[in-house]
C-alpha positions in Angstrom: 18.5 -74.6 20.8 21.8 -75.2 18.7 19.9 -77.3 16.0 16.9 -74.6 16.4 19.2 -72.4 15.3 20.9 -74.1 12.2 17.4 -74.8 11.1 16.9 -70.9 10.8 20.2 -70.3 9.3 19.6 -72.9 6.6 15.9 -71.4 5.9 17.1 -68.2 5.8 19.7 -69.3 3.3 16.8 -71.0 1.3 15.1 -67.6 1.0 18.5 -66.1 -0.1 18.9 -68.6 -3.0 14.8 -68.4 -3.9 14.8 -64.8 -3.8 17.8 -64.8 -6.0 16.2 -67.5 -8.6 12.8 -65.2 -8.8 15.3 -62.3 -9.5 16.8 -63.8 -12.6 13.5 -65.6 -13.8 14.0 -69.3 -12.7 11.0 -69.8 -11.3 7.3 -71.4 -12.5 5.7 -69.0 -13.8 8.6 -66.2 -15.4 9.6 -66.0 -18.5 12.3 -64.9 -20.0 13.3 -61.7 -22.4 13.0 -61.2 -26.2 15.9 -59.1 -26.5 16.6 -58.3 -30.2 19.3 -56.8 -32.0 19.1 -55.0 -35.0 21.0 -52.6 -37.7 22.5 -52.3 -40.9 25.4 -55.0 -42.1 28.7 -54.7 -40.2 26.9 -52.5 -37.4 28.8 -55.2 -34.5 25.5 -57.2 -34.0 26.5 -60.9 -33.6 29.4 -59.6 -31.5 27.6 -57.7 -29.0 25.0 -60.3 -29.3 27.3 -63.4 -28.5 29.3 -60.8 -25.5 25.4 -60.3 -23.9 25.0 -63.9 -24.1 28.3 -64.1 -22.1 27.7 -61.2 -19.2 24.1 -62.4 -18.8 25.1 -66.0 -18.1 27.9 -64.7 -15.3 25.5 -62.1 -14.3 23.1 -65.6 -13.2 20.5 -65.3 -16.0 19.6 -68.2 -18.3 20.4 -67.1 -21.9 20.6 -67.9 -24.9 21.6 -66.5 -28.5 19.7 -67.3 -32.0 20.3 -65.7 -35.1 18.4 -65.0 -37.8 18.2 -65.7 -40.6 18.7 -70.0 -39.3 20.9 -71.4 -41.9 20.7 -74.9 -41.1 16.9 -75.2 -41.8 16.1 -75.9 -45.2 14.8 -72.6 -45.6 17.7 -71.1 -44.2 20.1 -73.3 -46.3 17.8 -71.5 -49.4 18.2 -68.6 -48.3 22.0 -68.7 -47.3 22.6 -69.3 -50.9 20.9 -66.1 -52.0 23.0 -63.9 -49.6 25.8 -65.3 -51.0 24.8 -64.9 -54.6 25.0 -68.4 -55.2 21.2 -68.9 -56.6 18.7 -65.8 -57.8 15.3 -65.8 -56.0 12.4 -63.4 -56.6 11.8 -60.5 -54.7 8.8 -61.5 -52.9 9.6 -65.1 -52.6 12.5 -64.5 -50.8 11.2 -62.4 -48.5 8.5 -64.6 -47.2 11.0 -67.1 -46.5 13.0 -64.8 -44.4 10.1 -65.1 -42.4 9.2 -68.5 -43.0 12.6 -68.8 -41.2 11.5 -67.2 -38.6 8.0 -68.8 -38.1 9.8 -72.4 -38.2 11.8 -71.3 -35.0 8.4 -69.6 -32.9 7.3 -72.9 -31.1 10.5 -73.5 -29.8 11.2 -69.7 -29.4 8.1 -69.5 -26.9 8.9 -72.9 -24.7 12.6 -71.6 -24.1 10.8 -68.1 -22.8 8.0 -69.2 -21.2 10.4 -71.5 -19.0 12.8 -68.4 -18.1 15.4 -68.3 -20.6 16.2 -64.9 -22.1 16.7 -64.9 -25.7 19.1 -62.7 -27.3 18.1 -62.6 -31.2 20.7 -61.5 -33.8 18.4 -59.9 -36.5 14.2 -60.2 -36.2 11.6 -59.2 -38.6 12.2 -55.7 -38.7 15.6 -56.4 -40.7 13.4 -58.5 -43.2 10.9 -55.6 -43.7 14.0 -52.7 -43.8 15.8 -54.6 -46.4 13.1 -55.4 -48.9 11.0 -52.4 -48.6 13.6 -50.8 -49.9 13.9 -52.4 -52.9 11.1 -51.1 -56.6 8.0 -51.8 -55.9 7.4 -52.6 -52.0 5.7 -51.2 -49.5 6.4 -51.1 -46.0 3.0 -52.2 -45.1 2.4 -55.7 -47.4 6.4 -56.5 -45.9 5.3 -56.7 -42.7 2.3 -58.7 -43.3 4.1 -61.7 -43.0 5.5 -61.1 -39.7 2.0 -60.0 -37.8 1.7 -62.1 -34.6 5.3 -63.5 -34.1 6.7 -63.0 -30.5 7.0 -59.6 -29.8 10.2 -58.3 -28.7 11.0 -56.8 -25.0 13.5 -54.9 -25.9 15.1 -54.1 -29.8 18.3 -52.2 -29.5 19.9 -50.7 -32.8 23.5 -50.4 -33.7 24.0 -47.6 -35.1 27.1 -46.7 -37.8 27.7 -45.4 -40.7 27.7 -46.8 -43.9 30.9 -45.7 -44.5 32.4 -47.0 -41.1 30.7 -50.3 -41.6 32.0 -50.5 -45.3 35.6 -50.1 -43.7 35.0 -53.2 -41.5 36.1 -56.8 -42.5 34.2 -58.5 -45.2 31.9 -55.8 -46.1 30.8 -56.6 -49.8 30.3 -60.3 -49.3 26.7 -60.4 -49.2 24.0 -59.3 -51.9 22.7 -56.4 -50.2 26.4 -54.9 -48.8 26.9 -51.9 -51.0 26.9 -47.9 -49.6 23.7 -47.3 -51.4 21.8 -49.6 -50.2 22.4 -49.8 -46.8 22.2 -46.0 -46.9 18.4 -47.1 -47.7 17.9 -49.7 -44.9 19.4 -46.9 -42.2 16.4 -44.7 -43.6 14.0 -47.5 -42.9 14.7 -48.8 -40.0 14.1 -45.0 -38.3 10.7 -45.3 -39.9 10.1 -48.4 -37.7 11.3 -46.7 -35.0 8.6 -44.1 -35.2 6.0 -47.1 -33.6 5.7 -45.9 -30.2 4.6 -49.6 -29.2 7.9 -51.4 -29.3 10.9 -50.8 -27.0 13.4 -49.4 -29.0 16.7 -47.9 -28.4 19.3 -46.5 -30.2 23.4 -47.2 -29.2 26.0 -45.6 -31.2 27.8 -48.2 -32.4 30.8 -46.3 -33.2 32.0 -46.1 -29.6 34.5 -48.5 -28.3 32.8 -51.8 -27.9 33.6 -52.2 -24.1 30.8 -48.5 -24.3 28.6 -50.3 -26.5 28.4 -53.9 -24.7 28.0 -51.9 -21.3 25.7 -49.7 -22.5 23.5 -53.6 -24.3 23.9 -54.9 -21.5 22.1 -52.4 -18.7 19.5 -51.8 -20.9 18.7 -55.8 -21.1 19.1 -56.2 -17.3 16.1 -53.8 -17.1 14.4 -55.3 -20.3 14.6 -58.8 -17.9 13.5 -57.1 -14.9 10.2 -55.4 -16.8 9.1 -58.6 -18.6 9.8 -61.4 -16.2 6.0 -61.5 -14.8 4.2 -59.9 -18.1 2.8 -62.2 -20.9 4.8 -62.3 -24.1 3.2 -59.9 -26.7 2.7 -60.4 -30.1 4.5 -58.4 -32.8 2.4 -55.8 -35.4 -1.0 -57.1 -34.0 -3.6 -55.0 -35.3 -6.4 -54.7 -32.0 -9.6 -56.2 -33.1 
């Protein structure tokens, strides 16, 4: 009867440990979140995006962080230069490598998903289509051309600030496109991407002390985990045939 009973104890403590793996998306089967981040330079994004990484991994979640654009590709190695100022590109040759950048990283991007691990993505597509939309002669339409199909996001949360705050902030200036006016532009934009009804976004003040902010990242992504875990990954700006 004693060893009856330990048998039941330790399958019951089985069910415990598998229900808890099904929760967080270790099993066969469920994948893991696209959670991106997203907003204008010196919003907080690669902080709140490295402290989700953290909470997520002590919450029990797999996780991981990427950031875009990937500098230690070729391409991104190009197109570090560029943001730095170190070598002119043209207009639309430097934005299809932003996305180049971000096509080179989509194979491994879907294995790490598919197998349960939740990425957390510092910048996406939507940045490359806010920034050079905004400059003479672009369209918001041909700039996202170039993105149509990559993994669609579960979950895109904006930082929001203003310019002026994020001018304020440490290093502001550095990069080609950090000046008031312009980034007064990109703001402008990215509300117009906003206004596609089928993409999970949501706005956090970014303003707010960053313990608010993180909180506030990181219960929205527990849901975003929740929701997606048994759905198929979508694919971004895919027109129905």
């Amino acid at each position: 009867m004693a060893q009856c009973a330990g048998t039941i104890k330790n399958v019951g403590r089985s069910a415990i440990h598998l229900g808890r793996r099904y929760r967080h998306g270790d099993m066969a089967g469920l994948r893991g979140a696209l959670i991106v981040l997203e907003g204008a330079d010196r919003a907080g994004k690669s902080t709140q995006a490295r402290l989700l990484v953290e909470a997520l991994k002590e919450r029990g979640y797999r996780a991981e962080g990427l950031r875009f654009p990937e500098r230690t590709t070729e391409i991104g190695q190009l197109i570090g230069s560029y943001l730095e100022k170190k070598s002119d590109l043209e207009d639309h040759t430097i934005h299809l490598l932003f996305s180049a950048n971000r096509w080179e990283q989509v194979p491994t991007m879907k294995e790490k998903l598919r197998s349960g691990i939740t990425l957390v993505v510092d910048r996406y597509a939507f940045s490359g289509v806010a920034f050079t939309s905004c400059k003479e002669n672009f369209d918001l339409h041909w700039c996202k051309q170039a993105d149509v199909g990559l993994p669609k996001p579960d979950l895109i949360l904006f930082l929001k600030v203003n310019p002026e705050v994020a001018a304020a902030r440490g290093g502001f200036g550095n990069e080609r496109y950090e000046t008031n006016y312009f980034q007064e532009k990109v703001l402008k934009r990215y509300f117009e991407l906003m206004e596609d009804k089928s993409l999970n976004w949501k706005v956090i003040d970014a303003s707010e002390k960053m313990e608010n902010v993180h909180k506030n990242i990181k219960d929205l992504s527990e849901k975003a985990i929740q929701d997606a875990k048994d759905q198929p990954l979508g694919k971004l700006w895919e027109e129905d045939p």
